[in-house]
Phi, psi and omega in degrees: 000154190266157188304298200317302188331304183317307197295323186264317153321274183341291199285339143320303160267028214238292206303294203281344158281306174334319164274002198307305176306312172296321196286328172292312189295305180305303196305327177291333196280338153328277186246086170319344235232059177353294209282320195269325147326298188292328200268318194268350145316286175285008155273328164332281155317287184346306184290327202276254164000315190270316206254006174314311181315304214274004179279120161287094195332133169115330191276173216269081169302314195288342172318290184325275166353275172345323192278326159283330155338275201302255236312306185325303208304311156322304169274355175280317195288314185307322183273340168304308202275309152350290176267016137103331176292145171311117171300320175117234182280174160254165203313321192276358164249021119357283172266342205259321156356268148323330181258342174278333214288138172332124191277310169303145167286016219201301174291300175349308222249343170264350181269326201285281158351308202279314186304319196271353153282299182317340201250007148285348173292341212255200185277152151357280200292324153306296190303322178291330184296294187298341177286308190301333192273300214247338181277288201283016175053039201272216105273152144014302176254004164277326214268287193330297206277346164256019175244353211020058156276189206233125185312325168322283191324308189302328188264008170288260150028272185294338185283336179284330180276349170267342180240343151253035148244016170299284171326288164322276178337282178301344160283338190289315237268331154321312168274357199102353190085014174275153204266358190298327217242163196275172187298000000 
């Protein structure tokens, strides 16, 4: 490969660990599915990676980047369906998603903030549900059987803590991000 050809990998992926959290996030809000999620990341890169040449240093990377995503997460859901498995969403909600998410690293990085205050707000015991669900990626009846709960509850449970930080969100994010109102 030629020094440039190099030259423009390197700053590609230079690029793309810098946006990796935003690009993750977009990419979670897609594919609810943690492990599937993580895969279309790294095809993501992969693509990226591969396609270096054609990005032009100075232009709008996290657009680019973005673009190549929504395709991965489009060939993640086709092939899901291709093999008999549920996809999950379909390809047009999908796209007015991908086309609702903050186009900026920067709203990305301010919804994150506002979340990570809320989600100190909330009791203990949502937050231990929400961690097990979305940091260790468990399901529903893995989170029931190491909480010993009953699987509804785990989805009561996760559906009231997504919706009062949700709540908690939008009011921060309504007010400025100030920190005074409860989850």
């Amino acid at each position: 490969m030629p020094d440039a050809g190099r030259d423009a990998v390197g700053e590609v992926q230079r690029l793309f660990l810098r946006h990796s959290g935003w690009l993750r996030g977009f990419i979670s809000g897609l594919l609810p599915d943690f492990d599937a999620a993580e895969d279309v990341l790294h095809e993501t890169f992969l693509t990226a990676s591969a396609k270096a040449a054609e990005f032009a240093p100075g232009t709008d990377f996290p657009a680019w980047a973005r673009a190549i995503a929504r395709l991965k997460v489009l060939e993640h859901l086709r092939a899901e369906r291709a093999s008999g498995r549920a996809p999950g969403l379909d390809a047009s909600t999908v796209e007015l998603l991908a086309d609702s998410a903050p186009p900026d690293p920067a709203a990305w990085a301010e919804r994150r903030a506002v979340l990570a205050g809320c989600l100190e707000r909330i009791a203990p015991r949502a937050r231990r549900i929400l961690e097990l669900r979305y940091v260790e990626g468990l399901r529903p009846p893995e989170i029931a059987a190491r909480v010993a709960w009953r699987t509804d509850a785990v989805h009561v449970a996760l559906s009231r803590a997504r919706r009062a930080l949700r709540e908690c969100a939008e009011r921060r994010l309504a007010s400025g991000a100030g920190g005074g109102d409860r989850p």
